[in-house]
C-alpha positions in Angstrom: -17.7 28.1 -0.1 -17.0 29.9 2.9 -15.7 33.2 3.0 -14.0 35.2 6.1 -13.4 31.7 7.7 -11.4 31.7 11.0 -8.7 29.3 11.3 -7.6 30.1 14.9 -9.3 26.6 16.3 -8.8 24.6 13.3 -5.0 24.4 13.1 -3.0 22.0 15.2 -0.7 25.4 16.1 -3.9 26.7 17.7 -2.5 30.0 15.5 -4.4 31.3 12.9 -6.4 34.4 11.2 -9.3 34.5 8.7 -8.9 33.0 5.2 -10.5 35.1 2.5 -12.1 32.3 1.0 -12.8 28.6 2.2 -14.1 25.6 0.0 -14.9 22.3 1.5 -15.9 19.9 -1.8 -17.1 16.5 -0.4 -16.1 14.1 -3.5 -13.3 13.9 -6.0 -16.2 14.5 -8.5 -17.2 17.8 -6.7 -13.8 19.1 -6.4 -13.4 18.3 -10.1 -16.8 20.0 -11.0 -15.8 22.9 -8.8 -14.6 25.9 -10.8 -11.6 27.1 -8.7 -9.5 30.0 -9.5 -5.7 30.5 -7.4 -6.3 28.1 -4.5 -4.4 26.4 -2.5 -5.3 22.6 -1.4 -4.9 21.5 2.5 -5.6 18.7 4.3 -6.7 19.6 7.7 -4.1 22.1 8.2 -1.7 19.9 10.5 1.5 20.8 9.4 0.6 24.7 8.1 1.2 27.5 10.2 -1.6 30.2 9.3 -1.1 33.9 10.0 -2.6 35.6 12.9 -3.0 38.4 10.1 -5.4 36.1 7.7 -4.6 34.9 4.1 -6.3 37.0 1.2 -6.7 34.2 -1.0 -8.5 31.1 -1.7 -8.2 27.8 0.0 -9.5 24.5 -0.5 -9.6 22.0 2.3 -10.4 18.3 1.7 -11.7 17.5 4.8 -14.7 16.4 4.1 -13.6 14.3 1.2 -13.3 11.1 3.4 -14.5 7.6 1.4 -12.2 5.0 1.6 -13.3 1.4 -0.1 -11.5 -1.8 0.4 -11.2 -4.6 -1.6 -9.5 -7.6 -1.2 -5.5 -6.5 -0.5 -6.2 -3.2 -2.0 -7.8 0.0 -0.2 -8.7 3.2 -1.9 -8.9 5.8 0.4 -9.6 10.1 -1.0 -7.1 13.1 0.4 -9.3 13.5 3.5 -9.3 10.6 5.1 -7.6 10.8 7.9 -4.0 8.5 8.7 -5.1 7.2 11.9 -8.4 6.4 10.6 -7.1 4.5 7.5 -4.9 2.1 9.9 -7.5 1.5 11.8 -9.5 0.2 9.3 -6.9 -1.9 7.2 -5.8 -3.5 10.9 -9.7 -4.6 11.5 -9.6 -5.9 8.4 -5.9 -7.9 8.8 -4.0 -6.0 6.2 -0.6 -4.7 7.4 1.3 -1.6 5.5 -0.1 1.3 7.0 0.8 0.9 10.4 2.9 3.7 10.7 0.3 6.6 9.9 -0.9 5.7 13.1 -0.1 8.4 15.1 -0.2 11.1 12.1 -2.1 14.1 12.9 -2.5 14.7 8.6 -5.1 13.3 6.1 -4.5 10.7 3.1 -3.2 13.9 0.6 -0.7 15.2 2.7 0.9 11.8 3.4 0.7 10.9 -0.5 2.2 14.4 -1.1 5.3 14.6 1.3 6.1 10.7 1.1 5.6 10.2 4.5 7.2 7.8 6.5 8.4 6.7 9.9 9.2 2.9 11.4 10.9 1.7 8.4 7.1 2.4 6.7 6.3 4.4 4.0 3.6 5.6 1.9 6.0 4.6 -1.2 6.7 1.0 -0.2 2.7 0.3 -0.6 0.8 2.7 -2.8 -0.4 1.6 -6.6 -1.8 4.6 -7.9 -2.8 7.7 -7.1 -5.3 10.5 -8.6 -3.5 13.9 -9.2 -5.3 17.3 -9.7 -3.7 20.0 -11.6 -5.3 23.6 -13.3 -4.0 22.8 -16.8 -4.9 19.1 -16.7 -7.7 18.8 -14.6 -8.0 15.1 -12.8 -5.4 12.1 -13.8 -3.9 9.1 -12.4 -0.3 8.5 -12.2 1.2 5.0 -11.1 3.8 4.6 -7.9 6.6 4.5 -10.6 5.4 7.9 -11.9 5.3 10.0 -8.7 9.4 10.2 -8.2 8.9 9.2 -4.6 12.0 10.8 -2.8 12.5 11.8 1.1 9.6 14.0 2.0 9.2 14.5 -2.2 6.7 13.4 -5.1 6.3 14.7 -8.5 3.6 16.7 -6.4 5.7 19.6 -5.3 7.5 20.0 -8.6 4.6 19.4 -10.7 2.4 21.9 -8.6 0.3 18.8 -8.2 -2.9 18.2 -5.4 -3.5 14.6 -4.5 -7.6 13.6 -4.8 -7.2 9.9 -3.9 -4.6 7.1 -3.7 -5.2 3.3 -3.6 -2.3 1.5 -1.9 -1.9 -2.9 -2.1 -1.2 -4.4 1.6 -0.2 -7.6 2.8 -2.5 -9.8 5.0 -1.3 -10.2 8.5 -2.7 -11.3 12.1 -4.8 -8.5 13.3 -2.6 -8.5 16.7 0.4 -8.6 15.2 -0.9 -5.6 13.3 -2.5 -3.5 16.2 1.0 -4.6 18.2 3.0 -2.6 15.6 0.3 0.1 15.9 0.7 0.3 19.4 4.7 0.0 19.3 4.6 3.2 16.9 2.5 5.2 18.9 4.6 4.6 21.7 8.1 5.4 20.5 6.4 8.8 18.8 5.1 9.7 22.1 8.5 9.1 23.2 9.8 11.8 20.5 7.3 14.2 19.7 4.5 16.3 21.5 1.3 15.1 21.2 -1.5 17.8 20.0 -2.5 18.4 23.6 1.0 20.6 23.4 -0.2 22.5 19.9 2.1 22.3 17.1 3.1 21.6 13.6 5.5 18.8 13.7 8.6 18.9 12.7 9.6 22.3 12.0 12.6 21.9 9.7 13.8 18.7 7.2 16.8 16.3 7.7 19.6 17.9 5.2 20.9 15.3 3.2 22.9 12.8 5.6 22.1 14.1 8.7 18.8 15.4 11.0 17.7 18.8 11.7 16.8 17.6 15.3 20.9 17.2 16.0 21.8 20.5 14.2 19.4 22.1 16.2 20.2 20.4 19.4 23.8 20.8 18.8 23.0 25.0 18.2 21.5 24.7 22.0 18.0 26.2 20.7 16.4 23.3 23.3 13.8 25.6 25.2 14.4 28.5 23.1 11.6 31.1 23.2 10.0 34.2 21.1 7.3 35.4 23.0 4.2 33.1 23.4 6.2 30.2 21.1 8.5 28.2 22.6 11.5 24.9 21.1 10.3 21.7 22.8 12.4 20.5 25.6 12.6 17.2 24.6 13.2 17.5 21.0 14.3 20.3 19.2 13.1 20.5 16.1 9.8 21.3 17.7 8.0 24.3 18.5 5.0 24.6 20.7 2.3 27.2 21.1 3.1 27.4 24.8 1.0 30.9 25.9 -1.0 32.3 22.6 1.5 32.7 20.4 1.1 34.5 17.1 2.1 33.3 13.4 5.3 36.1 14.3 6.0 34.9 17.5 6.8 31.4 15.9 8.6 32.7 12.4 10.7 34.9 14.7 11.8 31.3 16.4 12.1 29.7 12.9 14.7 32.1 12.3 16.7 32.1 15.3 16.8 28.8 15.0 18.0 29.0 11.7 20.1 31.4 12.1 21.6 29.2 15.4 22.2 26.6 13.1 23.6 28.6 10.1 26.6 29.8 12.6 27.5 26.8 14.0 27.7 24.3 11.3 27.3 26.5 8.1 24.1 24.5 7.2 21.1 26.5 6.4 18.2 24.5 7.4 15.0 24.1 4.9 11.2 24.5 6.4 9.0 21.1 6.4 5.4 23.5 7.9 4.0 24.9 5.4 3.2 29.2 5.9 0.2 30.8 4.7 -0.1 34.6 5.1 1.6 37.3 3.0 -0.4 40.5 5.2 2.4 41.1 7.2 5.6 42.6 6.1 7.9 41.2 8.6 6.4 37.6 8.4 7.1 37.6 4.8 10.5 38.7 5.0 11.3 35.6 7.6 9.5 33.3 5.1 11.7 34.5 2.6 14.9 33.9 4.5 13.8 30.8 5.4 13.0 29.5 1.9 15.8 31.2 0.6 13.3 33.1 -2.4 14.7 37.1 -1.3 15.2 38.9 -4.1 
């Protein structure tokens, strides 16, 4: 464990205070053994936007839990291995399904977690089983017909659920057929999305049933849009980028004109996909609240 530990550089936001507490287990076993009280379980923090003003809590970060075995078809790969990494490896080896994590900034749990997709790949359409970590029931396994995959959903978020491992089945394929598709993804999300040289979180806000954030948003003419050091991507809009040191305010305050944009044009109140961690500012919390719709 690590206490006082500064986030700042560790984000892809660039943005970030001190987190109380810090704990970096290494194994499934050690973060089993480990005798956490209210944490919260990240990745590497690519899709979170930390508070300048620090978090007061606890935080695990699986980072460092990064083993991934392969046999045969199958590969079992634990919460911190990295997306890029993991296609890498099955490609070498000829087995094609993971192709699309390619250019994904996140780790194995975040992926399993949000359901993550893009060029007509998903984590959905190839994982077997995955290992779940809750409080009450400690380490468990549930099947791909168990996790109620949905867009950007599992059984994770309703079920308060941390993913420790996942072990997806692939399909053999010519290596350069497989590195082609590799290469064909990264290009056309170069094409839409800032790479991390440009810091940011990814998308900012999900596709509403039926339609994308990205048009609402571009449609609401929030294209360039700033709040002091933050700044709405000209090329896409439902990305913001920490363009001149922004704080965690600077780029909630853009959230929520952006929202708010939105909200007045087509009536459609947009829902977050970054994750926030704070609650030491009053303001901050009061956008998070609008934004996720849990005012009082």
């Amino acid at each position: 464990m690590q206490a006082e530990y500064d986030t700042g550089k560790l984000t892809t936001f660039k943005i970030g205070g001190k987190i109380k507490e810090v704990y970096f287990p290494a194994s499934v076993e050690e973060f089993c053994a480990s005798e956490f009280n209210d944490v919260k379980v990240f990745g590497n923090l690519s899709n979170t936007l930390v508070s300048s003003y620090g978090y007061s809590g606890a935080v695990v970060l699986t980072s460092k839990m990064d083993e991934i075995r392969i046999e045969d078809t199958k590969i079992y790969a634990d919460c911190g291995v990295k997306g890029p990494v993991l296609a890498q490896q099955a490609a070498k080896l000829g087995l094609s399904g993971l192709e699309f994590m390619a250019g994904f900034p996140g780790s194995v749990g975040g992926e399993v977690y949000m359901n993550a997709s893009a060029n007509g790949q998903s984590v959905s359409s190839v994982i077997v089983n995955i290992i779940l970590y809750s409080k009450d029931r400690g380490a468990f396994t549930l099947k791909k017909s168990e996790m109620e995959f949905g867009y950007r959903s599992s059984v994770c978020q309703r079920g308060g659920y941390a993913v420790l491992g996942a072990e997806f089945e692939l399909e053999r394929r010519p290596a350069e057929e497989i590195k082609a598709k590799m290469q064909e993804n990264l290009a056309f999300r170069k094409s839409r999305q800032p790479g991390l040289a440009l810091p940011n979180a990814g998308s900012v806000f999900r596709n509403p049933q039926g339609d994308f954030a990205g048009r609402l948003l571009e449609d609401a003419g929030v294209k360039g849009l700033k709040y002091g050091g933050a700044k709405v991507w000209e090329n896409h809009s439902n990305f913001i980028l920490n363009e001149n040191q922004a704080s965690s305010t600077d780029v909630l305050e853009l959230m929520l004109l952006m929202y708010n944009r939105v909200k007045e044009k087509s009536g459609i109140e947009l829902e977050p996909e970054i994750v926030f961690l704070g609650g030491n500012n009053a303001r901050e919390i009061e956008i998070w609240e609008t934004l996720t719709k849990t005012q009082k």
